[in-house]
C-alpha positions in Angstrom: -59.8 -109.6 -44.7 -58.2 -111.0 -41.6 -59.6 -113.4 -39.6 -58.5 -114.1 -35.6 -58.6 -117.2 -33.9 -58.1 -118.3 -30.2 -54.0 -118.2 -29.3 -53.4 -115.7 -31.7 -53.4 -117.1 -34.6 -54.4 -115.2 -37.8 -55.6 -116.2 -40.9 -54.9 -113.8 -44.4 -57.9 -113.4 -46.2 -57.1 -111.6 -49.7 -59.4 -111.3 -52.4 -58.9 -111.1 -56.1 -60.6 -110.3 -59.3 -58.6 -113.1 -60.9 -56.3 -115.5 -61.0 -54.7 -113.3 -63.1 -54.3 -110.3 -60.8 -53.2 -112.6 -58.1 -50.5 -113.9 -59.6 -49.4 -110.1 -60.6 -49.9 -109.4 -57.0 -47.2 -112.3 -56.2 -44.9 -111.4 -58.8 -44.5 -107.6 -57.1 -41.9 -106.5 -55.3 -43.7 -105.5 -52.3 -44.9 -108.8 -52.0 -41.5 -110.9 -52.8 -40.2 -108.5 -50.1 -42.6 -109.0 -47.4 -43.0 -112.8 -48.0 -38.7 -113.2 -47.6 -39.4 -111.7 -44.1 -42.3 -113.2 -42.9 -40.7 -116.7 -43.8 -38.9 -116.6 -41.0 -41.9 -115.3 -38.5 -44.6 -117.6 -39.5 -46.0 -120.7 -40.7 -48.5 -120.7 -43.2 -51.0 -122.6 -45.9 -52.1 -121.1 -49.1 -55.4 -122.1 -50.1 -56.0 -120.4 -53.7 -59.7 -121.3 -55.4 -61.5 -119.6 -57.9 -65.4 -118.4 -57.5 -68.0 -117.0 -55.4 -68.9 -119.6 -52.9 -65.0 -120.5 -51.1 -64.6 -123.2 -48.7 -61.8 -122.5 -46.1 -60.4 -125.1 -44.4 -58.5 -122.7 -40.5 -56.2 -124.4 -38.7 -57.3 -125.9 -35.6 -55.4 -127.4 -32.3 -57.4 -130.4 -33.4 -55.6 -131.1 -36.2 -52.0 -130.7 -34.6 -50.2 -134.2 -34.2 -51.7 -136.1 -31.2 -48.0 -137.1 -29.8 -47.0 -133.5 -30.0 -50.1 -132.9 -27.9 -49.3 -135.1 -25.3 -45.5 -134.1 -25.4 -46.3 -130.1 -24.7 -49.3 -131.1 -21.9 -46.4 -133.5 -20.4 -43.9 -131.1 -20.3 -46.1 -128.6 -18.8 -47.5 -131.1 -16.1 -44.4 -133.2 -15.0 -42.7 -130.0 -13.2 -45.8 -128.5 -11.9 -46.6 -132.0 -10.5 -43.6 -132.2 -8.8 -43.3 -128.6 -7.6 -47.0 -128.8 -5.8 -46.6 -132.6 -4.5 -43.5 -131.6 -3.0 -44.6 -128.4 -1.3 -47.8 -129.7 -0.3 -45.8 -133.0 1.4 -43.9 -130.2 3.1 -46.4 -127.8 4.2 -49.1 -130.2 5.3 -47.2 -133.5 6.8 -49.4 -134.5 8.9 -52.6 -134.8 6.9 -53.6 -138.3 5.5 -51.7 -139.3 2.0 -55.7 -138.8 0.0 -55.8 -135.6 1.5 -52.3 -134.7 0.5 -53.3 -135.9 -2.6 -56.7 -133.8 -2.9 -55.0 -130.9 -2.5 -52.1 -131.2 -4.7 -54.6 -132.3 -7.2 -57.0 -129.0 -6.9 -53.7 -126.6 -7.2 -52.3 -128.7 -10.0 -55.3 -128.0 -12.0 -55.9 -125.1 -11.1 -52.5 -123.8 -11.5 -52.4 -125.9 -15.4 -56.2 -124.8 -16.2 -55.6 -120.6 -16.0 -51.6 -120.2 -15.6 -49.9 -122.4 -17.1 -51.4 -124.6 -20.4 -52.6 -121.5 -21.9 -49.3 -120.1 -22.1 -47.1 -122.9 -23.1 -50.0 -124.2 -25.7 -50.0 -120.6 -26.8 -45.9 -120.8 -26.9 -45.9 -124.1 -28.9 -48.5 -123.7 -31.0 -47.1 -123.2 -34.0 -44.6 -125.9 -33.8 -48.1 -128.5 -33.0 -49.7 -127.3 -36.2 -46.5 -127.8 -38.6 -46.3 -131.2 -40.5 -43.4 -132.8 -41.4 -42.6 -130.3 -44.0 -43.0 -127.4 -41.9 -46.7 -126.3 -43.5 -49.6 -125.7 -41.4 -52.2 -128.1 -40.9 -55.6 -128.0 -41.7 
C-alpha cells in the first residue's frame, strides 16, 4: 500500500504475514539491492509492529525543526522582498511611502503564497524533516 501526502511525499505501506516473512523479505536480494539505491534518493523511518489494529505515526511539516522553518521561509522572503520593494520604489516614485508599501506588500505575498513557498518548501522538504541523524521525523 502506498500512501501520498501533500509535497510529494510518500509513505511505503507493506504488509506481512509475520515477523518472520518480513525479515525473509529484508534478507532478499531484491530488497538489499533496491534499499543500497534508494539510500541515496530518500529519507525514511521504519515503523515495524505486529497485529491487526497498527498506529502509524506520517511525517508532517509540523514536526520539521522550527529554526529550519524559519531559515527556508527567510531565504525565500529576503530576495523577493528586496526584488519587489525595489521595483515598486522604481516604478511608482511618486506615490506616498504606505502606499509603496501596500503594494509591495500585496505582490510579495502574492508572489510567496502561489509561486514561490510552495516550491522551495517542496525543494527543502526533505532536509526540514531529517533529525540530527538524518532519519525522518515523525
Amino acid at each position: 500500500m502506498r500512501l501520498g501526502q501533500t509535497n510529494a511525499l510518500r509513505d511505503l505501506l507493506l504488509p506481512f504475514a509475520s515477523r518472520e516473512d518480513l525479515e525473509r523479505f529484508r534478507a532478499g536480494e531484491t530488497y538489499q539491492l533496491l534499499e543500497r539505491r534508494a539510500r541515496d534518493l530518500t529519507i525514511g523511518v521504519d515503523q515495524v509492529t505486529d497485529g491487526r489494529e497498527v498506529d502509524i505515526e506520517l511525517p508532517s511539516d509540523a514536526s520539521a525543526a522550527r529554526w529550519k522553518r524559519f531559515l527556508v521561509i527567510w531565504l525565500s522572503v529576503l530576495p523577493v522582498l528586496l526584488v519587489v520593494s525595489t521595483g515598486v520604489r522604481a516604478l511608482l516614485p511618486t506615490l506616498p511611502a504606505p502606499v509603496q508599501i501596500i503594494v509591495s506588500s500585496l505582490c510579495l505575498t502574492a508572489l510567496l503564497q502561489w509561486v514561490i513557498l510552495p516550491r522551495v518548501q517542496r525543494a527543502a522538504r526533505a532536509w526540514m524533516l531529517e533529525d540530527a541523524a538524518g532519519r525522518l521525523r515523525t
